[in-house]
N, CA, C and O atoms as a Tinker XYZ file with bonds, in Angstrom:
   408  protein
     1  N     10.182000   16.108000   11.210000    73     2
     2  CA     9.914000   14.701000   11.460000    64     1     3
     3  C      8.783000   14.243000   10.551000    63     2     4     5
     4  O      7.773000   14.945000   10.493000    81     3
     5  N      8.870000   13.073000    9.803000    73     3     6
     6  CA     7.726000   12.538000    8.867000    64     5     7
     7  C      6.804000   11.924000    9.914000    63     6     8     9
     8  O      7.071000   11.826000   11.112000    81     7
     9  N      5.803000   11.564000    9.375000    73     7    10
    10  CA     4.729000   10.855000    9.493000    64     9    11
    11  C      3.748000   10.255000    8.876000    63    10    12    13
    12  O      3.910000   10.254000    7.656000    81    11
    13  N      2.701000    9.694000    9.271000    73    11    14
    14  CA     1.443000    9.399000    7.950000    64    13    15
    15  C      0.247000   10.281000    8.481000    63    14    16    17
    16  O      0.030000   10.706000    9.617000    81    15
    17  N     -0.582000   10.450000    7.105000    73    15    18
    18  CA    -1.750000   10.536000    7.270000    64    17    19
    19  C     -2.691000    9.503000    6.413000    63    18    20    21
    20  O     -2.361000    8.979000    5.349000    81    19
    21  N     -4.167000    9.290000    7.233000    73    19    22
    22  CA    -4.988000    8.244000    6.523000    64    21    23
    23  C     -5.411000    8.886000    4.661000    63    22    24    25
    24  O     -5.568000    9.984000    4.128000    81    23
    25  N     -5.445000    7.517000    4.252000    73    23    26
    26  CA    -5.595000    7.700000    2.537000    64    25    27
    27  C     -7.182000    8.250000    2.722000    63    26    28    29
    28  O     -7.712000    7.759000    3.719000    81    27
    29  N     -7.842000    8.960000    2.134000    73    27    30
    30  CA    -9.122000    9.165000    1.782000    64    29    31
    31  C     -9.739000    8.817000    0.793000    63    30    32    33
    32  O     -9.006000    8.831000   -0.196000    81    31
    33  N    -10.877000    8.469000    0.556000    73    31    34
    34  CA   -11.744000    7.803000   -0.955000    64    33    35
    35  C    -11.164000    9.078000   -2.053000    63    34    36    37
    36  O    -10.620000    9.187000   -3.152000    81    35
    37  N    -11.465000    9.566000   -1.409000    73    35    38
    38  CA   -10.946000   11.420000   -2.323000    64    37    39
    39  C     -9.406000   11.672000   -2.697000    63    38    40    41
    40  O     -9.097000   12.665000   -3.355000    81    39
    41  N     -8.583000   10.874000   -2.319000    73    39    42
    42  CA    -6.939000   10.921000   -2.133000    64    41    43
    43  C     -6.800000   10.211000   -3.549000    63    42    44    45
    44  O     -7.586000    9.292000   -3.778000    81    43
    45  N     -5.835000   10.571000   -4.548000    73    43    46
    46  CA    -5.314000   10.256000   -5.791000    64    45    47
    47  C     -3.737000    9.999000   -5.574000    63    46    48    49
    48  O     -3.012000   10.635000   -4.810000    81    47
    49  N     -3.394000    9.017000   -6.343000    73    47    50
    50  CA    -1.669000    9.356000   -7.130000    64    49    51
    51  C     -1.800000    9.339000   -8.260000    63    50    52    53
    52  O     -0.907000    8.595000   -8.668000    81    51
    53  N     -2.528000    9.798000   -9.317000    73    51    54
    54  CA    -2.542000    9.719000  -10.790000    64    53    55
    55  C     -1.708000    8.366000  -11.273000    63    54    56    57
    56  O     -1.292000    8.218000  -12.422000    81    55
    57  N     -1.575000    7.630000  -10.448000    73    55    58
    58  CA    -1.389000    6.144000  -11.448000    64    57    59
    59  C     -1.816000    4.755000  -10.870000    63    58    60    61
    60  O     -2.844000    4.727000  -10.193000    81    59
    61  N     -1.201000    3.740000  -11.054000    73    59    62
    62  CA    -1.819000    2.707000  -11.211000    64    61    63
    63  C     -2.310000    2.181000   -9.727000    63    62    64    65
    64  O     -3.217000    1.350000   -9.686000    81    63
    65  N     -1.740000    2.643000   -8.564000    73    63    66
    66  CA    -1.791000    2.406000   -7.558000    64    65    67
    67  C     -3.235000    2.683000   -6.946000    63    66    68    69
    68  O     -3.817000    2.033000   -6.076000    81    67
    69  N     -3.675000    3.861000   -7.654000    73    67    70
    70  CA    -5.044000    4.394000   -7.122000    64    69    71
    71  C     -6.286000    3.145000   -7.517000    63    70    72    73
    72  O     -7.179000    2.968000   -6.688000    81    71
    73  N     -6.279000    2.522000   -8.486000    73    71    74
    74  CA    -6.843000    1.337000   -8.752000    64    73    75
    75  C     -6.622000    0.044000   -7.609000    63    74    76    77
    76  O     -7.512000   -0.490000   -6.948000    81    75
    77  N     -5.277000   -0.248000   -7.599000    73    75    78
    78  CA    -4.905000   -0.961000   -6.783000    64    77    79
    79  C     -6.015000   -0.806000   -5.220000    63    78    80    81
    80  O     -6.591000   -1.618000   -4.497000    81    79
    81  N     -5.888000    0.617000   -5.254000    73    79    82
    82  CA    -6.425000    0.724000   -3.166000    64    81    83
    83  C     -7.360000    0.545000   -3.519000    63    82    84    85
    84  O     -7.851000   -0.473000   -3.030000    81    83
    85  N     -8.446000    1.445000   -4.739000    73    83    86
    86  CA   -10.009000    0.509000   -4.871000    64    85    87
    87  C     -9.768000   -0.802000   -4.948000    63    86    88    89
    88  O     -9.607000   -1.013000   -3.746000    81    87
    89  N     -9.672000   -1.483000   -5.282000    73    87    90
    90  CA    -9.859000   -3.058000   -5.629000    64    89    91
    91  C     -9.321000   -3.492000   -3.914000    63    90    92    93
    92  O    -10.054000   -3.936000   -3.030000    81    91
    93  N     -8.490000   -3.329000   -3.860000    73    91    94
    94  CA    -8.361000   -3.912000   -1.706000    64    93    95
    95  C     -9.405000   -3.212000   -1.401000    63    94    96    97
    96  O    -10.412000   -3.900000   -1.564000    81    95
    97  N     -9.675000   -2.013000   -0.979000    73    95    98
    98  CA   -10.474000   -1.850000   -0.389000    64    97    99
    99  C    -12.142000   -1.869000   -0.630000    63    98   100   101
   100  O    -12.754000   -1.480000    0.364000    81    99
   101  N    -12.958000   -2.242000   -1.740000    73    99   102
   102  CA   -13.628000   -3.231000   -2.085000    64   101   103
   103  C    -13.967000   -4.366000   -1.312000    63   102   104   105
   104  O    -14.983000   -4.610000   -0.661000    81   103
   105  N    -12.570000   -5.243000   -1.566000    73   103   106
   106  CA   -12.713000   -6.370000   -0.992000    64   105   107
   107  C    -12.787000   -6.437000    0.545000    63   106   108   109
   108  O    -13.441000   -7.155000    1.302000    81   107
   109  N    -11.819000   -5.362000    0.769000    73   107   110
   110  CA   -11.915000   -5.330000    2.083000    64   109   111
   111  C    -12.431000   -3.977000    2.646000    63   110   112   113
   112  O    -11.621000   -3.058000    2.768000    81   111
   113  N    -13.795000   -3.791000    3.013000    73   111   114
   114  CA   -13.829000   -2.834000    3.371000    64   113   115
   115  C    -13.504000   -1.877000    5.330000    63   114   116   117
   116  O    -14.042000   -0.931000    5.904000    81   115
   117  N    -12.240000   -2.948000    5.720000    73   115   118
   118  CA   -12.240000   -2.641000    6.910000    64   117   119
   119  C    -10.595000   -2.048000    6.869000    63   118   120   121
   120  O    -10.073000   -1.478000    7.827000    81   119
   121  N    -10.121000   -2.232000    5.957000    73   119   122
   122  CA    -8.662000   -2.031000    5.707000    64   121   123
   123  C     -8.252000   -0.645000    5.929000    63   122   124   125
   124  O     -9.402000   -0.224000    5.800000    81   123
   125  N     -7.707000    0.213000    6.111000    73   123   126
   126  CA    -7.093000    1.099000    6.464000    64   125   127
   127  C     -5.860000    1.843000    5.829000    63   126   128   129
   128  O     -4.789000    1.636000    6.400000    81   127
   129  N     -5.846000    2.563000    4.884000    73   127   130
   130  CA    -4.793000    3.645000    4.128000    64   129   131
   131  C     -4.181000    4.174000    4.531000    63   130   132   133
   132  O     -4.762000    4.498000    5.566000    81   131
   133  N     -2.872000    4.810000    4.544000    73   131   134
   134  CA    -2.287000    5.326000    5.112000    64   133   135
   135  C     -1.024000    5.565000    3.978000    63   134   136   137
   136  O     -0.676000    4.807000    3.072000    81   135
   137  N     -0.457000    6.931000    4.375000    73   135   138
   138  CA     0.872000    7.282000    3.608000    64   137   139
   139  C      1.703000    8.245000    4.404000    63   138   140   141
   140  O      1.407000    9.055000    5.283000    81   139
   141  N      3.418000    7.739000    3.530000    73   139   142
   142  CA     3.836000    8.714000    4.513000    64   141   143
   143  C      3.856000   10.174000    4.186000    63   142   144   145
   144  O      3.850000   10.607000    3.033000    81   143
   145  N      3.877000   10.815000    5.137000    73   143   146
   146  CA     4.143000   12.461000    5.140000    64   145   147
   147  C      5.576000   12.932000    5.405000    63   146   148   149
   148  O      6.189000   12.970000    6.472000    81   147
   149  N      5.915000   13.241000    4.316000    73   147   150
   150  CA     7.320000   14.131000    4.492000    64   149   151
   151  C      7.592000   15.228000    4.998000    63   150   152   153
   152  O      6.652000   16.021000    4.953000    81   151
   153  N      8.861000   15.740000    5.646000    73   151   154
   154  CA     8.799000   17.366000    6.584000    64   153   155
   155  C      9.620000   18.201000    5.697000    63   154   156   157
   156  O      9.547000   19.398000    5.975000    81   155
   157  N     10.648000   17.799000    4.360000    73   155   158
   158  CA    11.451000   18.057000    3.685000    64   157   159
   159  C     10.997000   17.621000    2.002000    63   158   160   161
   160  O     10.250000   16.722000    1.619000    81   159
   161  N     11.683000   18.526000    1.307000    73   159   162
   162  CA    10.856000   18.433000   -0.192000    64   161   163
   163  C     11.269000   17.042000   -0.861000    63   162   164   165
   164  O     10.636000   16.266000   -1.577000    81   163
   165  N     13.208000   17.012000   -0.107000    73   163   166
   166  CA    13.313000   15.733000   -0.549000    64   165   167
   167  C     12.864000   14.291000   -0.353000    63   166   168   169
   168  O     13.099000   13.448000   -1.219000    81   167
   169  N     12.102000   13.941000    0.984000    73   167   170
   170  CA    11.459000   13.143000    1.335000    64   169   171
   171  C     10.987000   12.415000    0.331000    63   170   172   173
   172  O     11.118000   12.921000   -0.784000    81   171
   173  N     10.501000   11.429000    0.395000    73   171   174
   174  CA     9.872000   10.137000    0.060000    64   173   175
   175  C      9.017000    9.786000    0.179000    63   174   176   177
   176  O      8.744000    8.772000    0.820000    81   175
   177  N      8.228000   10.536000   -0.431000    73   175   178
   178  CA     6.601000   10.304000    0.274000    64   177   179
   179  C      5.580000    9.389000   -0.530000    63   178   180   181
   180  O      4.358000    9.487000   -0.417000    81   179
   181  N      6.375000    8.298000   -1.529000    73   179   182
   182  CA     5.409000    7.572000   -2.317000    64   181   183
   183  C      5.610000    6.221000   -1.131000    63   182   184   185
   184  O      5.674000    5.086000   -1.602000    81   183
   185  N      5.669000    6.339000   -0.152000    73   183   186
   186  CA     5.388000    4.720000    1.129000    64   185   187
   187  C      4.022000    4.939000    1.761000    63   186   188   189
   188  O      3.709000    5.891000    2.475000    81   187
   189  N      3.075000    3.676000    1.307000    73   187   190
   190  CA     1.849000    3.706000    1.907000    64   189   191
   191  C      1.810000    2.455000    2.678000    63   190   192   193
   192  O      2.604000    1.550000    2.424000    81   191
   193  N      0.893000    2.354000    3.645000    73   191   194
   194  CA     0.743000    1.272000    4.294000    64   193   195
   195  C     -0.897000    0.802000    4.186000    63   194   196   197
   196  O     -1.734000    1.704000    4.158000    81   195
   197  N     -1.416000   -0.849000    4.114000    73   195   198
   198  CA    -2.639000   -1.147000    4.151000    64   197   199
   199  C     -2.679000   -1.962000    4.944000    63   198   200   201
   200  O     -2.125000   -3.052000    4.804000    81   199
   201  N     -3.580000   -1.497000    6.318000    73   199   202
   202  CA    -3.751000   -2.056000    7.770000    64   201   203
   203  C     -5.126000   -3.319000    7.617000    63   202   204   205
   204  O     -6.185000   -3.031000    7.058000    81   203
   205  N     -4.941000   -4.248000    8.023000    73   203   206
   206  CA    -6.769000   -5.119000    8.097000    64   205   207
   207  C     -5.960000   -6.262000    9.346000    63   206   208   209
   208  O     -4.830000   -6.721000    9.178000    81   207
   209  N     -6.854000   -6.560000   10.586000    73   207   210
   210  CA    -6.869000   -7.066000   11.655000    64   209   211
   211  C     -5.102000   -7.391000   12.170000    63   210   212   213
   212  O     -4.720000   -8.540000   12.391000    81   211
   213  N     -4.347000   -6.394000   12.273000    73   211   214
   214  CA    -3.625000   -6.543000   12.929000    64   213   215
   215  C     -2.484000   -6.679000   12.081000    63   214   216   217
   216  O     -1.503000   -6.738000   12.822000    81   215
   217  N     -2.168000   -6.751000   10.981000    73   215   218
   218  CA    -1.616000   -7.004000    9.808000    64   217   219
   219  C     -1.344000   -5.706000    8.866000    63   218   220   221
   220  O     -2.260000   -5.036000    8.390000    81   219
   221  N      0.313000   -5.387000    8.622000    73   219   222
   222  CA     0.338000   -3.930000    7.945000    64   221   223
   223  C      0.870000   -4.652000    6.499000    63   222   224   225
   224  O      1.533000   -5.689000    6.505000    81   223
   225  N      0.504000   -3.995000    5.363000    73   223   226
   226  CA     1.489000   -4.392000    4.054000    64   225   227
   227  C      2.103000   -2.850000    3.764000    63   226   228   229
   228  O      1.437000   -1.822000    3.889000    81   227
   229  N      3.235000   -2.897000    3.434000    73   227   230
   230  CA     3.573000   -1.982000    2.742000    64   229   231
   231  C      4.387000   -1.771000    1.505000    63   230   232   233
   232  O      5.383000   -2.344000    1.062000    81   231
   233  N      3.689000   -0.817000    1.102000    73   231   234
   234  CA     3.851000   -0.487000   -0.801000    64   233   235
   235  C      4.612000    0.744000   -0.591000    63   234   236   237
   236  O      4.376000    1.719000    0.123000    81   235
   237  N      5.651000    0.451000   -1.435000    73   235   238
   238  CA     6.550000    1.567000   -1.537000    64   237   239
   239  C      6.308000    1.645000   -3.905000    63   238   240   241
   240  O      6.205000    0.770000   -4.765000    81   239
   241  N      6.326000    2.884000   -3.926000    73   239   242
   242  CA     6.064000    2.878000   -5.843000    64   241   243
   243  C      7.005000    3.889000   -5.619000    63   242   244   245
   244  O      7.634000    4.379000   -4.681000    81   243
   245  N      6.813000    4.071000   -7.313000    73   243   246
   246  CA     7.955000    5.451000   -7.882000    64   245   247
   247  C      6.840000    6.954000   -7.763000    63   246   248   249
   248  O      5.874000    7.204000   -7.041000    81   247
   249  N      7.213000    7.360000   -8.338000    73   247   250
   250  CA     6.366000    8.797000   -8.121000    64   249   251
   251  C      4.866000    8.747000   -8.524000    63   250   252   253
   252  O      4.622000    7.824000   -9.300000    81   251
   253  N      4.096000    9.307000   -8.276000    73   251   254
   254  CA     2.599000    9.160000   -8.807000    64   253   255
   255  C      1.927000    7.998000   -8.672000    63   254   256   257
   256  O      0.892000    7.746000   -9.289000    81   255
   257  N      2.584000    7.097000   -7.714000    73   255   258
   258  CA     2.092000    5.746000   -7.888000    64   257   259
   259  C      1.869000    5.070000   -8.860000    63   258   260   261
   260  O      0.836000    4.477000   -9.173000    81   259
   261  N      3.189000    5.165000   -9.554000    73   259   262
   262  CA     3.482000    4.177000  -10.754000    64   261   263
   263  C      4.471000    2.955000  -10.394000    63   262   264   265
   264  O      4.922000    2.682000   -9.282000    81   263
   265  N      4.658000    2.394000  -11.424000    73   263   266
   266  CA     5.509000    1.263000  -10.985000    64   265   267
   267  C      6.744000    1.298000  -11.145000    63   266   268   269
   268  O      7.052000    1.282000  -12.336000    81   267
   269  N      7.764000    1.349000  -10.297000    73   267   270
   270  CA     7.984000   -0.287000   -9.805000    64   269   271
   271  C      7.046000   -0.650000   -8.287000    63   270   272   273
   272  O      6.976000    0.309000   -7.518000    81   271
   273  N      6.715000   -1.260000   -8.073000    73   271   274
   274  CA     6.054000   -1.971000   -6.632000    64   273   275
   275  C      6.793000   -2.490000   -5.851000    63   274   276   277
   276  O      7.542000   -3.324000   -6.360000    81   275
   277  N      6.918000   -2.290000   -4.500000    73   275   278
   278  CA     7.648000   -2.843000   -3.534000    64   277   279
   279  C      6.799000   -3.195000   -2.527000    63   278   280   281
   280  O      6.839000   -2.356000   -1.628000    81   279
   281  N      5.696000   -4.511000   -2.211000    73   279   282
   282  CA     5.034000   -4.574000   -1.555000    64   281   283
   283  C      5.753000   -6.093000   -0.147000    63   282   284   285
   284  O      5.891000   -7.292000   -0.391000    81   283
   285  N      6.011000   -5.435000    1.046000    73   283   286
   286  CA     5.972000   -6.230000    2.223000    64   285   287
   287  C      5.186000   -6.314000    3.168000    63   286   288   289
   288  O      4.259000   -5.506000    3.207000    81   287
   289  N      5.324000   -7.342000    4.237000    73   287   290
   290  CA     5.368000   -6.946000    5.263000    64   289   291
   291  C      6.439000   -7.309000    6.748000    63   290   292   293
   292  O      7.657000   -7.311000    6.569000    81   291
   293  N      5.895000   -7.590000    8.106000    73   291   294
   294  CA     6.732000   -8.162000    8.505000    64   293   295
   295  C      7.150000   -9.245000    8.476000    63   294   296   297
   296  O      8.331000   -9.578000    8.569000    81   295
   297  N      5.898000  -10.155000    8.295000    73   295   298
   298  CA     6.260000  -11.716000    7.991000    64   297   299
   299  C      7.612000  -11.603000    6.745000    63   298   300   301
   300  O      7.760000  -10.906000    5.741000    81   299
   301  N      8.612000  -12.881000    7.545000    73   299   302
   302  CA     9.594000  -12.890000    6.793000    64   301   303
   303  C      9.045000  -13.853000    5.392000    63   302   304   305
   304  O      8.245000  -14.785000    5.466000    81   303
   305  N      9.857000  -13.233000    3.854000    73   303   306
   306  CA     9.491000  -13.837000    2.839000    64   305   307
   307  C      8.272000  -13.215000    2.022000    63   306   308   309
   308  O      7.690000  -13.646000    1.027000    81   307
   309  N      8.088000  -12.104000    2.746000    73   307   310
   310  CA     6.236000  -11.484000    2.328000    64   309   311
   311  C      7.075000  -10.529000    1.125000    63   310   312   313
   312  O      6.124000  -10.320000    0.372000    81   311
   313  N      7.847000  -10.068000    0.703000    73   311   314
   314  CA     9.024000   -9.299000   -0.125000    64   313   315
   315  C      8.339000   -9.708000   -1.817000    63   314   316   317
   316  O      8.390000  -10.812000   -2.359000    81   315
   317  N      7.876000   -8.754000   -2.234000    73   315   318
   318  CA     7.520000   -8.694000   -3.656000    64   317   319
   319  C      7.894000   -7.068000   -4.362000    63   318   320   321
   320  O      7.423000   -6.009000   -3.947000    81   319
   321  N      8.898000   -7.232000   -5.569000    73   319   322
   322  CA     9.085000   -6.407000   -6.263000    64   321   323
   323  C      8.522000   -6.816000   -7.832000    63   322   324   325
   324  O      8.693000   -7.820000   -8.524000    81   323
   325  N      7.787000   -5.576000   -8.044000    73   323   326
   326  CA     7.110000   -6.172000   -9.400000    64   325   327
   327  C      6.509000   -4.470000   -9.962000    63   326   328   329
   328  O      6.134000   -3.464000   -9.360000    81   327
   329  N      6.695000   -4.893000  -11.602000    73   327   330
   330  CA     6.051000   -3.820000  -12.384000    64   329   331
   331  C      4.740000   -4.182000  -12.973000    63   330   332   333
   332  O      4.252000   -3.635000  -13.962000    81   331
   333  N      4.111000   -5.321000  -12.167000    73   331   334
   334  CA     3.285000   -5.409000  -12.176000    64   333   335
   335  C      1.986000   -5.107000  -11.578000    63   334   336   337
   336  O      1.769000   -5.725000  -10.535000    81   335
   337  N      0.896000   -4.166000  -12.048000    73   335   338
   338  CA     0.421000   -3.574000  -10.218000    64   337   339
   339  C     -0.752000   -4.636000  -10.493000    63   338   340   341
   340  O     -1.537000   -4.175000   -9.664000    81   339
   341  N     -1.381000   -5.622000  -11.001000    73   339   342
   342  CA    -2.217000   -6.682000  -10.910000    64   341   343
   343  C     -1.240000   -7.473000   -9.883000    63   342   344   345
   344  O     -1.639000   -7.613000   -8.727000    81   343
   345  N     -0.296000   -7.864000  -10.163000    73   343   346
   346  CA     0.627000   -8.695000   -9.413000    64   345   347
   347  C      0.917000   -7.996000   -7.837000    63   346   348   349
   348  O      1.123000   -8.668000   -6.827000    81   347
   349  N      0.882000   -6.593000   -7.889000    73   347   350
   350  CA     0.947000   -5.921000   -6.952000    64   349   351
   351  C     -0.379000   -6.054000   -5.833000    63   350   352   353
   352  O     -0.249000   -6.080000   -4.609000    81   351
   353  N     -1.737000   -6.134000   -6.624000    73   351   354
   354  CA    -2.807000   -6.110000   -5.653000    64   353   355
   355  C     -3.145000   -7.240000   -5.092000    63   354   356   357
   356  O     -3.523000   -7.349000   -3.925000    81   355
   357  N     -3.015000   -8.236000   -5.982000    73   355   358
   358  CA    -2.962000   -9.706000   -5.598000    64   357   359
   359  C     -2.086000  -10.302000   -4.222000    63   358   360   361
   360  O     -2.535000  -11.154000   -3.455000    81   359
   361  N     -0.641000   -9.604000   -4.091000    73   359   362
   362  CA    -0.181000   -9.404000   -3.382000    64   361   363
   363  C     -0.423000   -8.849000   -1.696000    63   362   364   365
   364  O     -0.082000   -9.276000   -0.593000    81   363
   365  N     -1.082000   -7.849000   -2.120000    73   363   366
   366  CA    -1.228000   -6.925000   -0.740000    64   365   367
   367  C     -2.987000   -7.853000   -0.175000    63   366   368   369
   368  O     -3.505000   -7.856000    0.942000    81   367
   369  N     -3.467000   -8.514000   -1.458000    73   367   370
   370  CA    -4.883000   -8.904000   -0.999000    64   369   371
   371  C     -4.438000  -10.248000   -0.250000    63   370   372   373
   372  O     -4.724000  -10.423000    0.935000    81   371
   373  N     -3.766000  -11.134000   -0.958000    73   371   374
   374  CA    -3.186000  -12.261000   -0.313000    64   373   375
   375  C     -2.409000  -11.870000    1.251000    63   374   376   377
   376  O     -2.756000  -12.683000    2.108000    81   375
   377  N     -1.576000  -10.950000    1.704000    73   375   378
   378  CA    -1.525000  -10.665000    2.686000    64   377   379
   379  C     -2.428000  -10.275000    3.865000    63   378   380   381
   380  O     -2.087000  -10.430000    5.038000    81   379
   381  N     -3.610000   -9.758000    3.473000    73   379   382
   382  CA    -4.336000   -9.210000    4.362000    64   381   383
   383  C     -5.609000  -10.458000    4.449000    63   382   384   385
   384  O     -6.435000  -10.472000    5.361000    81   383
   385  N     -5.584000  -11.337000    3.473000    73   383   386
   386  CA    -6.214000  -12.695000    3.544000    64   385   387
   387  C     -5.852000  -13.326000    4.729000    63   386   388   389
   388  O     -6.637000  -13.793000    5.553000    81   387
   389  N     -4.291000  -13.324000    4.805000    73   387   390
   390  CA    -3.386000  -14.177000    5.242000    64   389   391
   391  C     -4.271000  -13.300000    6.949000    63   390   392   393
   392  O     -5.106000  -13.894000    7.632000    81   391
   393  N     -3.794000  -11.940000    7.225000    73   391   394
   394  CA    -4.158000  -11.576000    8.274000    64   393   395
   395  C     -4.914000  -11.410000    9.079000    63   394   396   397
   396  O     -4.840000  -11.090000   10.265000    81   395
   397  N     -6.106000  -11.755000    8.066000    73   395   398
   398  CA    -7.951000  -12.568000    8.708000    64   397   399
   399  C     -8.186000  -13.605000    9.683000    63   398   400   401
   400  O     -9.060000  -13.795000   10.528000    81   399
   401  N     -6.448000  -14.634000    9.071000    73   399   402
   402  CA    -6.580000  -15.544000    9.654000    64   401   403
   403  C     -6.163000  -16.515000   10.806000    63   402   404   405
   404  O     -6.451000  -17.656000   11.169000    81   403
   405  N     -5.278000  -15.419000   11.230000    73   403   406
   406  CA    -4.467000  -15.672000   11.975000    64   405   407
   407  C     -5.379000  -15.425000   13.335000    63   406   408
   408  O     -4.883000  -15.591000   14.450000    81   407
């Protein structure tokens, strides 16, 4: 059975994504990391989630946390695919903006 464990300051994907979580979490320093854990080799373990007041986004990348970006959440319309990971952080920051405010 998969699961997550929390991202750590110390936690890497050797690509662009690892920039990405500094820069959210920077801004936000209450936000919350998380990825999934696979039980099988074939698993899928590049899906992370970024938690701030009640509000999840989730980033799905290709291996190493490179791009392509698949960042949602539940709000319907929150759906961004992009090889862009500036476009990507902007994204997940605008969501968790969004979730301050609610």
């Amino acid at each position: 059975m998969a699961g997550i464990r929390p991202w750590t300051s110390d936690d890497r994907t050797g690509g662009p994504l690892d920039e990405i979580f500094r820069s959210v979490q920077s801004r936000f320093p209450d936000a919350v990391v998380s990825r999934l854990v696979g039980t099988h080799p074939a698993d899928d373990d590049n899906v992370f989630w970024v938690r701030r007041a009640g509000v999840e986004a989730q980033i799905d990348t290709a291996p190493g946390g490179a791009p392509p970006f698949t960042v949602e959440s539940d709000a319907p319309g929150t759906r961004l695919d992009t090889a862009d990971a500036e476009a990507a952080r902007e994204h997940i920051e605008h969501l968790l903006i969004d979730a301050a405010e609610r």
